[in-house]
C-alpha positions as CSV (number, residue, x, y, z in Angstrom):
1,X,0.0,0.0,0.0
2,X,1.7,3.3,-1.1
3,X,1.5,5.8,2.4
4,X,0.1,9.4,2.5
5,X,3.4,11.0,2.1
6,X,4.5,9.6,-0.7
7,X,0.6,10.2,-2.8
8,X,1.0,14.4,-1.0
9,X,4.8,14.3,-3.0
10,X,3.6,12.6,-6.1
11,X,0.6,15.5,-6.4
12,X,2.7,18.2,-5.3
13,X,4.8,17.1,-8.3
14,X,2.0,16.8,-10.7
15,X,0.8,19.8,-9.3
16,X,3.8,22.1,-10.3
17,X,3.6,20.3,-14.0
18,X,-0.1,22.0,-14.1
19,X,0.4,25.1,-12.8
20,X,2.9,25.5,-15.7
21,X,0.2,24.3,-18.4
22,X,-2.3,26.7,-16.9
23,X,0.3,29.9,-17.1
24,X,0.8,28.7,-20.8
25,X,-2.7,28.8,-21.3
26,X,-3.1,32.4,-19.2
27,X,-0.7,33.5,-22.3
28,X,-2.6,32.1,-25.0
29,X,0.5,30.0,-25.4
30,X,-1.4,26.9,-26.1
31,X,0.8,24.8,-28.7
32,X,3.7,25.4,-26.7
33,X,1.3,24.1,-23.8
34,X,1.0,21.1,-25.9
35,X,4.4,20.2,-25.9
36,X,5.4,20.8,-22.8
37,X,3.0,18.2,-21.9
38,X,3.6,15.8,-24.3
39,X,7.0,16.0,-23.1
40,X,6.5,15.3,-19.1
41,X,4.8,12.6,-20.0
42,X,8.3,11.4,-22.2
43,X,10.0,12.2,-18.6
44,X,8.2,11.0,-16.3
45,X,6.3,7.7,-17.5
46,X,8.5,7.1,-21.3
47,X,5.4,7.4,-23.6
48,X,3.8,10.2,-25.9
49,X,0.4,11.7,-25.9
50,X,0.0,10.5,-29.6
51,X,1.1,6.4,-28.3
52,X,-0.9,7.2,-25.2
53,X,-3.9,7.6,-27.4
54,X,-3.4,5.7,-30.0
55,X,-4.3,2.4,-27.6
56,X,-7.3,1.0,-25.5
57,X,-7.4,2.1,-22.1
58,X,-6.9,-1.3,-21.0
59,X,-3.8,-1.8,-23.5
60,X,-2.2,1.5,-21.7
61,X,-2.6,-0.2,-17.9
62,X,-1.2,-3.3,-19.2
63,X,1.4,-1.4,-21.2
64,X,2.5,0.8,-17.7
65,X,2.2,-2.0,-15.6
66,X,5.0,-4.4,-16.8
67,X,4.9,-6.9,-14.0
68,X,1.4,-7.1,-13.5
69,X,1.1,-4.7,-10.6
70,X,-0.8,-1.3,-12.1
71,X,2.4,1.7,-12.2
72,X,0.2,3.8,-9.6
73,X,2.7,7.3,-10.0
74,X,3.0,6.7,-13.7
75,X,-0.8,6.3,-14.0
76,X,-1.8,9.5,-11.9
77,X,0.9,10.8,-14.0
78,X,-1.0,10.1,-17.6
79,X,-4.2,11.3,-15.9
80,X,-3.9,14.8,-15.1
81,X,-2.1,15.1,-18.0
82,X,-4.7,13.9,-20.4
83,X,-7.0,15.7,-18.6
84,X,-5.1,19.4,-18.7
85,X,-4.9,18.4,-22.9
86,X,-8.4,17.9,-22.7
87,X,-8.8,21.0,-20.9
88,X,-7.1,22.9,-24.1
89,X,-8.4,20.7,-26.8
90,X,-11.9,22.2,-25.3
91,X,-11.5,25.4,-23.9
92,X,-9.3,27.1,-25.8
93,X,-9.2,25.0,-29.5
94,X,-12.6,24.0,-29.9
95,X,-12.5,20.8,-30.5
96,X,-14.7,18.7,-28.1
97,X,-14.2,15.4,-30.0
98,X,-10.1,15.2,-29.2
99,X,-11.3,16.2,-25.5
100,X,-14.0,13.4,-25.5
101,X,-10.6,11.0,-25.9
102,X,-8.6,12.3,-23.3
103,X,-11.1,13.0,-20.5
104,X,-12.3,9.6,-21.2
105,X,-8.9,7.9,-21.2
106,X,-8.2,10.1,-18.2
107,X,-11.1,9.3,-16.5
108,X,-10.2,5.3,-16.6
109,X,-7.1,6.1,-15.2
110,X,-7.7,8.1,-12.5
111,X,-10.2,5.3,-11.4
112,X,-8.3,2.5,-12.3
113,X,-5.6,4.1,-9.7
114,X,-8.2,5.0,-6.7
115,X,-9.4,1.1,-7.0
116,X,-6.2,-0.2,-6.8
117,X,-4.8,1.5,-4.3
118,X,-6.6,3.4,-0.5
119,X,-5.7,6.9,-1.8
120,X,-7.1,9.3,0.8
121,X,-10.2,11.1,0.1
122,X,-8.8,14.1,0.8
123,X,-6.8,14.4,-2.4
124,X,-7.7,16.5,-5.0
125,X,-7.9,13.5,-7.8
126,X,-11.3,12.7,-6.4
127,X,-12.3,16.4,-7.4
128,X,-10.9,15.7,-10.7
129,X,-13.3,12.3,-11.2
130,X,-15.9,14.3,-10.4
131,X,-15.3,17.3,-12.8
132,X,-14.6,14.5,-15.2
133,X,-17.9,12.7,-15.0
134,X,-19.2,16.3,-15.7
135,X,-17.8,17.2,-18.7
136,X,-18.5,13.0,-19.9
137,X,-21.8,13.7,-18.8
138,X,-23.9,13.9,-22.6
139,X,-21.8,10.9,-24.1
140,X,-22.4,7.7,-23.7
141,X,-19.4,5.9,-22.4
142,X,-18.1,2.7,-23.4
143,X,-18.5,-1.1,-21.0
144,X,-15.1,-1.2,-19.6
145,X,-15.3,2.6,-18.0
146,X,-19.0,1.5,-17.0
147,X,-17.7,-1.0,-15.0
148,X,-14.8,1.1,-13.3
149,X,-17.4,3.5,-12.3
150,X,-19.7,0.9,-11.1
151,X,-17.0,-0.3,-8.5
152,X,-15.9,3.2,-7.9
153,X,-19.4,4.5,-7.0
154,X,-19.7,1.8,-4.0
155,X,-16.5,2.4,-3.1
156,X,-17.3,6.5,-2.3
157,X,-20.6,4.7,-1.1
158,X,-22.5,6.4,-3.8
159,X,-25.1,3.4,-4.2
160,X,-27.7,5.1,-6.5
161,X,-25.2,5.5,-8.8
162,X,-23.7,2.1,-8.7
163,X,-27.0,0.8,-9.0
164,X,-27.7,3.0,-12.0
165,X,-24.2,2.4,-14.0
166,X,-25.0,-1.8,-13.0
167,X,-28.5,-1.6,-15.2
168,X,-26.7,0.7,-17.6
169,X,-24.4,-2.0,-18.0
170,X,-26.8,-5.1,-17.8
171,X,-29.1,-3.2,-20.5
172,X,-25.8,-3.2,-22.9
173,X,-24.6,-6.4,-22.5
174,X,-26.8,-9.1,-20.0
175,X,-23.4,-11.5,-19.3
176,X,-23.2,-14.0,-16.6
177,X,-20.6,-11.7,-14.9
178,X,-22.6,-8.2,-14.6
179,X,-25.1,-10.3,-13.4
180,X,-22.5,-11.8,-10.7
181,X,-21.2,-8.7,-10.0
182,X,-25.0,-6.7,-9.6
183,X,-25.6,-10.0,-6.8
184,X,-22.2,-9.5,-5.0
185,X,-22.9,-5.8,-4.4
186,X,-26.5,-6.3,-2.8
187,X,-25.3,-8.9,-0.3
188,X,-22.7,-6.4,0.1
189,X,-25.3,-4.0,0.7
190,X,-27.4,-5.7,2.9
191,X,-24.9,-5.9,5.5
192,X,-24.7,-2.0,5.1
193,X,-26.9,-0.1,7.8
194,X,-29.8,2.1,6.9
195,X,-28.1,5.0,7.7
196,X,-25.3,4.3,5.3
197,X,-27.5,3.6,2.4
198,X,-29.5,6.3,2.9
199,X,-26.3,8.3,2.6
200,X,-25.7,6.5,-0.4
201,X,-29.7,7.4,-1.6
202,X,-30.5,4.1,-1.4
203,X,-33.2,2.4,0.7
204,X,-33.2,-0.9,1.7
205,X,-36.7,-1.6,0.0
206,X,-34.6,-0.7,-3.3
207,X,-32.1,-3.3,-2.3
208,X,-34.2,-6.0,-1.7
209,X,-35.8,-5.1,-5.1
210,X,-32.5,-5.6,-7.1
211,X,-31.6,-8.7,-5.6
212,X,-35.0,-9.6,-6.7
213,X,-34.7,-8.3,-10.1
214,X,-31.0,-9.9,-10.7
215,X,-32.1,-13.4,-8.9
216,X,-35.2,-13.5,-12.1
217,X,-31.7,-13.0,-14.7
């Protein structure tokens, strides 16, 4: 488990990266902004936006993840990074179909690296997630992100919204697996106390009725 030092060092280090990007941006400097991130990204994790991009998001954890174990700094790394090119692509060059890529890609990665490892939900990634999930709001986004969000809305206890994204995801493709997964998280649930899932906007009436629902599949 990576400790709460060494996460504060890795985002104080992203963090200097962005603040760079943004005075680029502050100057209309926005190709140069470009580079610079494409090469941070050469620095710190060895790839390129345009290889970055080029791949499947699952391709890219493999690809950063040599020994099987997912490259936590080097993903957090890719994330923010896609995520301040997205910000240009969109805000400043009008092109909302290269940001679609990269806050989608970013998005994956972000929660790819907060299910992998405790990351303390105090750090400013989880603000990122969410400002991600609001500009990805009008698309429709593919299975595999689906799924990471599925897991990642239980995980912030945001049960709705897990149960939401599993029917989503059951509507698109009724596997053996989702249907699996949809029965693992109501037992999970019903060991949950009302207060939690009301928290979580979910009543215990509404988890009784998925089980039900899912048990019928």
């Amino acid at each position: 488990m990576i400790n709460k030092d060494y996460i504060l060092r890795m985002a104080e280090k992203i963090g200097r990266s962005l603040a760079i990007i943004l005075g680029l941006r502050k100057y209309n400097q926005h190709e140069e902004a470009l580079i610079y991130i494409d090469d941070t990204l050469l620095r710190t994790v060895g790839l390129t936006s345009r290889f970055i991009n080029s791949i499947s998001d699952e391709m890219l954890v493999t690809t950063i993840s040599p020994i099987g174990v997912l490259n936590i700094e080097a993903c957090l790394w890719i994330a923010a990074l896609l995520k301040a090119e997205g910000d240009i692509y969109e805000e400043e060059l009008d092109k909302s179909n290269e940001s679609y890529y990269h806050y989608q890609k970013s998005l994956y990665l972000f929660l790819a690296a907060v299910l992998h490892e405790h990351i303390p939900t105090d750090a400013d990634l989880y603000k990122d997630i969410e400002q991600l999930l609001q500009k990805l709001d009008d698309y429709e986004l593919p299975s595999p992100l689906k799924s990471k969000l599925f897991a990642y809305y239980e995980l912030s206890g945001q049960y709705a919204r897990a149960e939401d994204t599993l029917f989503d995801l059951l509507e698109t493709g009724n596997n053996r697996e989702m249907v699996e997964s949809g029965r693992a998280f109501y037992t999970r649930l019903l060991t949950k106390s009302d207060t939690d899932l009301q928290a979580g906007n979910l009543g215990r009436e509404e988890v009784d009725e998925g089980l039900a629902l899912l048990e019928k599949k």
